[in-house]
RODO-2510 file (C-alpha; in nm, 4 decimals, decimal comma):
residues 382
     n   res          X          Y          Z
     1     x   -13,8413    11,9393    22,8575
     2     x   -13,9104    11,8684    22,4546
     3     x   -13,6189    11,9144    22,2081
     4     x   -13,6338    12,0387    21,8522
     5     x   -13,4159    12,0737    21,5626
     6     x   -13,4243    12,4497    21,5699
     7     x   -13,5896    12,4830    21,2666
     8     x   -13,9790    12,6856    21,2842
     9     x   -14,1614    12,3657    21,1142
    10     x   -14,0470    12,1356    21,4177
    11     x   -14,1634    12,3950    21,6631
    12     x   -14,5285    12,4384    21,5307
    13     x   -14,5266    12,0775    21,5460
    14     x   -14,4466    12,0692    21,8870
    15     x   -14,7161    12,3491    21,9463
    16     x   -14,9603    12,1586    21,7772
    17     x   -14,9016    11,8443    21,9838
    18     x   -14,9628    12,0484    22,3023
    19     x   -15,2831    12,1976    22,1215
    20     x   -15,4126    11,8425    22,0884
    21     x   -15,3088    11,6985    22,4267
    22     x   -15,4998    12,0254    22,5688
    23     x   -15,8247    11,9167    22,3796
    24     x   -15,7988    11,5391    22,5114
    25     x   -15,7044    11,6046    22,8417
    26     x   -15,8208    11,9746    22,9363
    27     x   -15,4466    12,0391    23,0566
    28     x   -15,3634    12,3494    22,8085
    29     x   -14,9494    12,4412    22,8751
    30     x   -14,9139    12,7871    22,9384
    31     x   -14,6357    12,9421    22,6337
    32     x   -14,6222    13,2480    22,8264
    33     x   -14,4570    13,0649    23,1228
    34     x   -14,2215    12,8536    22,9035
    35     x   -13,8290    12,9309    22,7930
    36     x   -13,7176    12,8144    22,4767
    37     x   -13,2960    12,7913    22,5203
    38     x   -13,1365    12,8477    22,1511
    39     x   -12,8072    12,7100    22,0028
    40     x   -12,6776    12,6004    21,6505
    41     x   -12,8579    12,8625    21,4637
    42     x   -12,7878    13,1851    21,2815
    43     x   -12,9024    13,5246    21,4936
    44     x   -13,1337    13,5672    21,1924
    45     x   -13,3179    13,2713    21,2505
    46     x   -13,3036    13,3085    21,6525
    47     x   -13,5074    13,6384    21,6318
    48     x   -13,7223    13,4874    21,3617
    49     x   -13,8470    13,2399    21,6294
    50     x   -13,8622    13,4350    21,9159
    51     x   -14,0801    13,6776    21,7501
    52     x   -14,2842    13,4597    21,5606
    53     x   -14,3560    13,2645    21,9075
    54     x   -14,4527    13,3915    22,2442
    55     x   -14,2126    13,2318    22,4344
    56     x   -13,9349    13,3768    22,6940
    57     x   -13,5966    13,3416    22,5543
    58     x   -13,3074    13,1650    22,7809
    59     x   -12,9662    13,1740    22,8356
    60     x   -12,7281    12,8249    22,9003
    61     x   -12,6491    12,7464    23,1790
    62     x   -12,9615    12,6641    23,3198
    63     x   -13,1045    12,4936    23,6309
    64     x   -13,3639    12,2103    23,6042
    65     x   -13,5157    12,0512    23,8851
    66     x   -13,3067    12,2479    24,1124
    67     x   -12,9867    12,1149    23,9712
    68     x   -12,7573    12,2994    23,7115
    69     x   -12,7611    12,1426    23,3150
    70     x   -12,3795    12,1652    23,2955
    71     x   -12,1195    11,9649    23,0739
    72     x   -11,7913    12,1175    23,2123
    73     x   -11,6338    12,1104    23,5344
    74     x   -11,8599    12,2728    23,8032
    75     x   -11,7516    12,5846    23,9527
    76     x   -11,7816    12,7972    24,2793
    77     x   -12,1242    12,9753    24,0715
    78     x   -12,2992    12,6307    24,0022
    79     x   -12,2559    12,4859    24,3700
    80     x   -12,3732    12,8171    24,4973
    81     x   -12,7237    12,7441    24,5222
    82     x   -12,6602    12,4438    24,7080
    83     x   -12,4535    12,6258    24,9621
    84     x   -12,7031    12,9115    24,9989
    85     x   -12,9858    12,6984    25,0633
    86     x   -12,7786    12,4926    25,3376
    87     x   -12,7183    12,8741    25,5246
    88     x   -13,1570    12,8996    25,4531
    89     x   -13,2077    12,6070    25,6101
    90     x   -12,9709    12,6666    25,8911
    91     x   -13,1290    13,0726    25,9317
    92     x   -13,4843    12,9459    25,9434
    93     x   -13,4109    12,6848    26,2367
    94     x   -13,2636    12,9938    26,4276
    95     x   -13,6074    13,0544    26,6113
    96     x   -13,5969    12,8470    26,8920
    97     x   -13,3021    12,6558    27,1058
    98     x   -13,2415    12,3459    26,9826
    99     x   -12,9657    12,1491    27,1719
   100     x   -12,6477    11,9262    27,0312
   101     x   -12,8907    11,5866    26,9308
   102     x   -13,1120    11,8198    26,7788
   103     x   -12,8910    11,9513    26,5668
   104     x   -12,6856    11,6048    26,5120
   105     x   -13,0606    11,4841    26,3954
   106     x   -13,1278    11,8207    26,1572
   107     x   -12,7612    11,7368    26,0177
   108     x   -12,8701    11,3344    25,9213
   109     x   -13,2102    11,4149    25,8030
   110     x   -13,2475    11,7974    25,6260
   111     x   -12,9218    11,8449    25,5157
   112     x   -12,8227    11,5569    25,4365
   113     x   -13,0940    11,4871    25,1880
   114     x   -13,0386    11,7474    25,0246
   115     x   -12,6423    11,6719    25,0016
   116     x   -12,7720    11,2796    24,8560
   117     x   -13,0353    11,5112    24,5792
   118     x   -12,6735    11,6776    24,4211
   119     x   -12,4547    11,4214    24,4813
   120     x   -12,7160    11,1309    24,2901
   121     x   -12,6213    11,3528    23,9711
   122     x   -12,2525    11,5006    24,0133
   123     x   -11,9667    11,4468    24,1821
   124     x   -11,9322    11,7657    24,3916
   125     x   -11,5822    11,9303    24,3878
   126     x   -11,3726    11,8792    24,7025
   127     x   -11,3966    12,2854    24,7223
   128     x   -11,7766    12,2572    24,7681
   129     x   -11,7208    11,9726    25,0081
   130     x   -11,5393    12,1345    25,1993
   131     x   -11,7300    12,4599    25,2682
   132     x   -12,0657    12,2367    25,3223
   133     x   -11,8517    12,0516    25,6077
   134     x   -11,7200    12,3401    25,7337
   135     x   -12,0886    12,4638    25,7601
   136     x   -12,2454    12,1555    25,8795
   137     x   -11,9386    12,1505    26,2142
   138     x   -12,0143    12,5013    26,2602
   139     x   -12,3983    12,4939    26,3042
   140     x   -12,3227    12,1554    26,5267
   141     x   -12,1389    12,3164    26,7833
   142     x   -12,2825    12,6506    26,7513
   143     x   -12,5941    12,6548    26,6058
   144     x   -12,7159    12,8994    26,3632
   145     x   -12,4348    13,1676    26,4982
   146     x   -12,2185    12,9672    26,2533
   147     x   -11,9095    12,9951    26,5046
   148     x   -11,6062    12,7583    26,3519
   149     x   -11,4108    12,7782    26,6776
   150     x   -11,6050    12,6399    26,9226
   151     x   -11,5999    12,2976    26,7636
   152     x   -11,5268    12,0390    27,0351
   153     x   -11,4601    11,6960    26,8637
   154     x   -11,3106    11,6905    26,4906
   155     x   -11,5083    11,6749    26,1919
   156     x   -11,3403    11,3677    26,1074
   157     x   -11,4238    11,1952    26,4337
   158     x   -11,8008    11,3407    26,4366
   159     x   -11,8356    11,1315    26,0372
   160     x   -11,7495    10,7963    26,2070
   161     x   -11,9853    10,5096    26,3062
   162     x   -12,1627    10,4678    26,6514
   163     x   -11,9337    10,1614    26,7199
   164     x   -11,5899    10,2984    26,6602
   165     x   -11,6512    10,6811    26,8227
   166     x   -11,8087    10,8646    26,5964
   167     x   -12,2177    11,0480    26,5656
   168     x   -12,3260    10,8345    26,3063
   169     x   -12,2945    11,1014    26,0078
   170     x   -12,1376    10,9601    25,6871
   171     x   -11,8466    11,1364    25,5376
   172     x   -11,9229    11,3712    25,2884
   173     x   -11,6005    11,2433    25,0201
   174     x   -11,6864    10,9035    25,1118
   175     x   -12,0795    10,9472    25,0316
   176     x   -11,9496    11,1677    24,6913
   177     x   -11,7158    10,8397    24,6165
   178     x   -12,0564    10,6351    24,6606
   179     x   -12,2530    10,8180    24,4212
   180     x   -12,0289    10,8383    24,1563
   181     x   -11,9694    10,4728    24,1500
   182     x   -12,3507    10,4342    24,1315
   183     x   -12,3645    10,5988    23,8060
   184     x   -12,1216    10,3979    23,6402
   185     x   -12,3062    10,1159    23,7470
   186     x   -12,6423    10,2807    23,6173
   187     x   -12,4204    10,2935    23,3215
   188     x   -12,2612     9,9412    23,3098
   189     x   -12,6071     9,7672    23,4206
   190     x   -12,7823     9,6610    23,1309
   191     x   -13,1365     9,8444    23,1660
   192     x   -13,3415    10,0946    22,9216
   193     x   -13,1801    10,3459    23,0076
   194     x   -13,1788    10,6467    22,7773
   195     x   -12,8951    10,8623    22,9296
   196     x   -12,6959    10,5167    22,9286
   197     x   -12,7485    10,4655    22,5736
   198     x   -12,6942    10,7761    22,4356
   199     x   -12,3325    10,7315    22,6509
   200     x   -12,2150    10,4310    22,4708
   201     x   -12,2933    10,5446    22,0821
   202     x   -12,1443    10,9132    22,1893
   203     x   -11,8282    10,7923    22,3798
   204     x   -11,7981    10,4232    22,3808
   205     x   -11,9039    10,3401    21,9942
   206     x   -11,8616     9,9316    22,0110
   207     x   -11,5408     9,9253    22,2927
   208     x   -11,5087     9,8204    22,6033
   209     x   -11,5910    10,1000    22,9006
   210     x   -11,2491     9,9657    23,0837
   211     x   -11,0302    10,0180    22,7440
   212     x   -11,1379    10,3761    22,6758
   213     x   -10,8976    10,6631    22,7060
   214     x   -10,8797    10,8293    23,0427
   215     x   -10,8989    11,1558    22,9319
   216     x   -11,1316    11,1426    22,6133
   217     x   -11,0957    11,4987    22,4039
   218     x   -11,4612    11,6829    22,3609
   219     x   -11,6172    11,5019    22,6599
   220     x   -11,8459    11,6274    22,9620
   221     x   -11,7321    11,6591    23,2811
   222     x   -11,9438    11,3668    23,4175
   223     x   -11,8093    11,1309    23,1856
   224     x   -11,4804    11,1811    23,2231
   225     x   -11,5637    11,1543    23,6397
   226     x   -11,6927    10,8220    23,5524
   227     x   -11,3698    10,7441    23,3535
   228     x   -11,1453    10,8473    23,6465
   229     x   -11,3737    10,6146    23,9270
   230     x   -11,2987    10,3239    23,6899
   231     x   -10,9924    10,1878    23,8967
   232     x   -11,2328    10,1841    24,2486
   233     x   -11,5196    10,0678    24,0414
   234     x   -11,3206     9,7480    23,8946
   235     x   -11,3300     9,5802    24,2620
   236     x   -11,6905     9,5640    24,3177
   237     x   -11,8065     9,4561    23,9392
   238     x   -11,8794     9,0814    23,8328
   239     x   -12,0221     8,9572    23,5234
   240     x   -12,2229     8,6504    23,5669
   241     x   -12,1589     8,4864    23,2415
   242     x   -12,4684     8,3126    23,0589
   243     x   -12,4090     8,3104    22,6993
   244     x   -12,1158     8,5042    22,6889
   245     x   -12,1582     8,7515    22,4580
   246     x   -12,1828     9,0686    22,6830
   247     x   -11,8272     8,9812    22,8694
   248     x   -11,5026     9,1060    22,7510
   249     x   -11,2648     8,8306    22,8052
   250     x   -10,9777     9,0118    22,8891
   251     x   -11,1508     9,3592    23,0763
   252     x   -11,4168     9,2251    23,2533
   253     x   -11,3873     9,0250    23,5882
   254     x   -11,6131     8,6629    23,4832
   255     x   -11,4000     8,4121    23,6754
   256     x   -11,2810     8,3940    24,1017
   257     x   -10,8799     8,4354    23,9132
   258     x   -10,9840     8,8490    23,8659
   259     x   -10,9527     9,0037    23,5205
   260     x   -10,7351     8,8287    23,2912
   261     x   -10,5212     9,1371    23,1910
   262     x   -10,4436     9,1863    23,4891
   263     x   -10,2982     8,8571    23,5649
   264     x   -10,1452     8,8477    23,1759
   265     x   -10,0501     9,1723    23,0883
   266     x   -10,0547     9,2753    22,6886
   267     x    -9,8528     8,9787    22,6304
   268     x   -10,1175     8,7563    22,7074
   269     x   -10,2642     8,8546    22,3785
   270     x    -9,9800     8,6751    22,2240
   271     x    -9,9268     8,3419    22,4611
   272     x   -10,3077     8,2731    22,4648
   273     x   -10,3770     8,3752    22,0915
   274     x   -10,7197     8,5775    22,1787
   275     x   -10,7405     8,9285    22,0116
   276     x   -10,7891     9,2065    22,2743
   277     x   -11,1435     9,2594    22,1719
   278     x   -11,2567     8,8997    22,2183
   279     x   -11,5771     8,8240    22,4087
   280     x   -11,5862     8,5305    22,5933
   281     x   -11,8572     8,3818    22,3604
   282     x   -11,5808     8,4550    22,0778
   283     x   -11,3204     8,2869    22,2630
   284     x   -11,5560     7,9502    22,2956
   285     x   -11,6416     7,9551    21,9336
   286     x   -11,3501     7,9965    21,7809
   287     x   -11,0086     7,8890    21,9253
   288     x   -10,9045     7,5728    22,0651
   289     x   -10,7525     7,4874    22,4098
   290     x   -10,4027     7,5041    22,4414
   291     x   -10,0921     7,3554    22,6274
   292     x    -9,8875     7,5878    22,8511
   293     x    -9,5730     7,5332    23,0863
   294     x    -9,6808     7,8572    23,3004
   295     x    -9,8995     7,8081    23,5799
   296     x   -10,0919     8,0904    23,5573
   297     x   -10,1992     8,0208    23,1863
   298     x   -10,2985     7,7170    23,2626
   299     x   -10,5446     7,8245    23,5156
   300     x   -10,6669     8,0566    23,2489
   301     x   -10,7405     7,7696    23,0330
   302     x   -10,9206     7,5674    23,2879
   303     x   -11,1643     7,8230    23,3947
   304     x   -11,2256     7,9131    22,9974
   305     x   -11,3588     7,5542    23,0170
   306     x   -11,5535     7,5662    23,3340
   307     x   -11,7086     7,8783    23,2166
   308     x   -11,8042     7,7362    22,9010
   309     x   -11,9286     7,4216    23,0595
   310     x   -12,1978     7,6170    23,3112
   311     x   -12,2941     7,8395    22,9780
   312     x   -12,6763     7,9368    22,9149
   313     x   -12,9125     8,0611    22,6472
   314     x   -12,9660     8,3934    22,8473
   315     x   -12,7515     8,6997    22,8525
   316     x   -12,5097     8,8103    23,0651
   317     x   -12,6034     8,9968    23,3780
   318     x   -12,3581     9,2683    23,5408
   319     x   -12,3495     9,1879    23,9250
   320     x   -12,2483     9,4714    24,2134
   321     x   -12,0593     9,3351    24,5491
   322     x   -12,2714     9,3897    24,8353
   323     x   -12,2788     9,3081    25,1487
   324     x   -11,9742     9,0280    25,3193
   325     x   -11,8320     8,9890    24,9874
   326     x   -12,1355     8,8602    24,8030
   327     x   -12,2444     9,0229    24,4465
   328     x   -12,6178     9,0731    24,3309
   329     x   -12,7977     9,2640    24,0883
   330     x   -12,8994     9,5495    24,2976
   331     x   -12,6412     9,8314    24,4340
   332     x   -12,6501     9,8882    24,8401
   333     x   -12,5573    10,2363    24,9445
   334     x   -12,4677    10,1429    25,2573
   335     x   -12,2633     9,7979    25,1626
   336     x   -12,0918    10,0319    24,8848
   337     x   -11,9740    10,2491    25,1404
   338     x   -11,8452     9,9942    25,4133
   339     x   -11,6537     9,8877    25,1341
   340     x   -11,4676    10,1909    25,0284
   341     x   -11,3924    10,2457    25,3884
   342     x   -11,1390    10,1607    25,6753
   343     x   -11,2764    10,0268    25,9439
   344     x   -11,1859    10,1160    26,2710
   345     x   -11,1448     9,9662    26,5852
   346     x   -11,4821     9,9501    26,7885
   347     x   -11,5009    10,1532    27,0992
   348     x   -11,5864     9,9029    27,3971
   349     x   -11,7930    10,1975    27,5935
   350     x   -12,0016    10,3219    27,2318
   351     x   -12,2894    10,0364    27,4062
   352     x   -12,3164    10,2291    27,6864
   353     x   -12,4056    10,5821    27,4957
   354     x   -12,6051    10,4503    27,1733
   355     x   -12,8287    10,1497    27,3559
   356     x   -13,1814    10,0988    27,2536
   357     x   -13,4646    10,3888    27,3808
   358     x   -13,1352    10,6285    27,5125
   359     x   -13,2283    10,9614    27,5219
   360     x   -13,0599    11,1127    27,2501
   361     x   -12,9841    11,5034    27,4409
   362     x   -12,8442    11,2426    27,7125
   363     x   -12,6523    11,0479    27,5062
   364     x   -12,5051    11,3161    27,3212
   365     x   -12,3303    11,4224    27,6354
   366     x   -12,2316    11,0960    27,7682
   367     x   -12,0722    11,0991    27,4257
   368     x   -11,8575    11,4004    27,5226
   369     x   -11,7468    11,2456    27,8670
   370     x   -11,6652    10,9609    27,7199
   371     x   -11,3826    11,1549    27,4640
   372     x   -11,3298    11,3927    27,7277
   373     x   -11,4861    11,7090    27,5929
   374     x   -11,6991    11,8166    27,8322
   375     x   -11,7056    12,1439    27,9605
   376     x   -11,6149    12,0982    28,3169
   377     x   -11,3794    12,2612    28,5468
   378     x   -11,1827    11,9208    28,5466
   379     x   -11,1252    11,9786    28,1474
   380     x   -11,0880    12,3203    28,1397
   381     x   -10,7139    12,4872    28,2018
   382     x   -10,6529    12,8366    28,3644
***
């Protein structure tokens, strides 16, 4: 994918830069199989180009990669590819019997990576969720018949863990929730990111991500996902202050007392004299420790001083909570998730079905006697 300007000069350079990567390398780019997309520019110059170069004009939207270039919100039309190649995948496994662990282990493998592909770049409407769960229950307890009645155990149940009752597949909401905070925290880490810097001069401009306006006006759709996962995201990022600069004193959480605005309030601006835009390196430099009557303040003031007193001549590094409560630099699906969910009671007879080397056909219907689903003239009524 190569961008231009629109104008004819920057596309023969372009051309030209192909020309001489095909002489060094032998790898010539076929024109004839490339689409040029259009916008910006007058009809008279559009049909200037496409004549004057032999490439296929395109039409916006487009797919790339197999996922849909989109700024707004996504509709029934741009999930549609995902759903129809669930139903492909489900058609082309309709050659031979497979039985329930079969399809329990087509469900956590196939379809499931290609659920994680989509959901990695958007958060999927809880209209397209639900269809792809209604297909995934069907094709579980049917096959590829697609049958939604003869479900025996709830979705809801089937999207539980091992221990507490459940098949072992994640919940699709819960595994969209997951993804979404991952890209804020692609967004928030501090890495070379391209996408995230082109983010903070387009939207954030100098401010704070956790001070911008929930509903910005001439945003993407992404974006303002990311601005409406903020409130989740706040419990599971830490700055690890160094030299300071990168923390916002009041927004970001630097010290074990939680964000100071949240303990303060706007009229902490006032009773600790620190400006709402104040770093922490800002606050060490240039105001002096004060004397308050209020608890609370006072504990502010302390760890302002601890904080300063463990400083260091590196920047600040934006830590994720993991796994029993402990933050790191890294972000853990899986620890991500078992935080954003309840936990359930374990099930004292789930040892019994899911043991080491079980036999997973065998297992699966031990499962079904145990929550009393089986098929048997004892469960079934006149």
């Amino acid at each position: 994918m190569v961008f231009s300007d629109g104008k004819e000069k920057s596309i023969e350079g372009i051309i030209l830069v192909f020309e001489l990567f095909a002489a060094m390398s032998g790898l010539r780019i076929s024109l004839e199989k490339s689409t040029i997309f259009l916008a910006g520019i007058s009809n008279a110059q559009r049909t200037s180009i496409i004549n004057r170069f032999s490439l296929e004009n395109g039409n916006l939207p487009v797919r790339y990669l197999g996922l849909p270039l989109i700024a707004k919100k996504m509709t029934k039309a741009d999930y549609a590819p995902l759903v129809e190649k669930i139903k492909t995948c489900i058609r082309s496994w309709k050659i031979c019997h497979i039985s329930f662990a079969g399809r329990l282990q087509l469900l956590a493998s196939v379809i499931s990576g290609i659920l994680n592909f989509w959901m990695a770049a958007f958060q999927l409407p809880n209209s397209c969720i639900k269809e792809v769960e209604s297909l995934c229950s069907a094709f579980l307890w049917s096959g590829p018949i697609l049958n939604p009645r003869k479900a025996k155990v709830s979705w809801e149940d089937v999207c539980k863990p091992k221990v507490e009752g459940g098949l072992g597949l994640r919940s699709l909401r819960e595994v969209n929730m997951v993804c979404s905070l991952k890209l804020v925290w692609r967004f928030l880490f501090n890495m070379p990111s391209l996408w995230a810097s082109w983010l903070r001069c387009r939207y954030v401009k100098g401010n704070s991500f956790w001070s911008l306006p929930e509903s910005p006006p001439h945003s993407s759709w992404i974006w303002w996902r990311m601005l409406k996962i903020r409130i989740v995201a706040q419990r599971f990022y830490y700055m690890e202050v160094n030299n300071g600069e990168r923390t916002s004193f009041w927004l970001d959480r630097w010290s074990s007392l939680g964000r100071i605005f949240d303990i303060t309030g706007s009229q902490g601006f006032i009773r600790l004299g620190i400006p709402s835009h104040y770093s922490l390196d800002l606050v060490w430099r240039r105001r002096r420790r004060k004397c308050h009557r209020c608890d609370r303040l006072t504990d502010i003031e302390r760890a302002i001083e601890t904080a300063k007193g463990s400083r260091r001549p590196r920047a600040d590094q934006s830590l994720w909570q993991g796994m029993n409560d402990i933050f790191g630099p890294n972000v853990s699906t899986k620890a991500t998730w078992n935080n954003i969910r309840t936990a359930l009671t374990r099930k004292a007879w789930s040892y019994l079905v899911w043991f080491q080397n079980a036999t997973p056909k065998y297992a699966f219907i031990t499962w079904l006697a145990m929550r009393k689903r089986l098929s048997t003239g004892e469960c079934m009524t006149a």
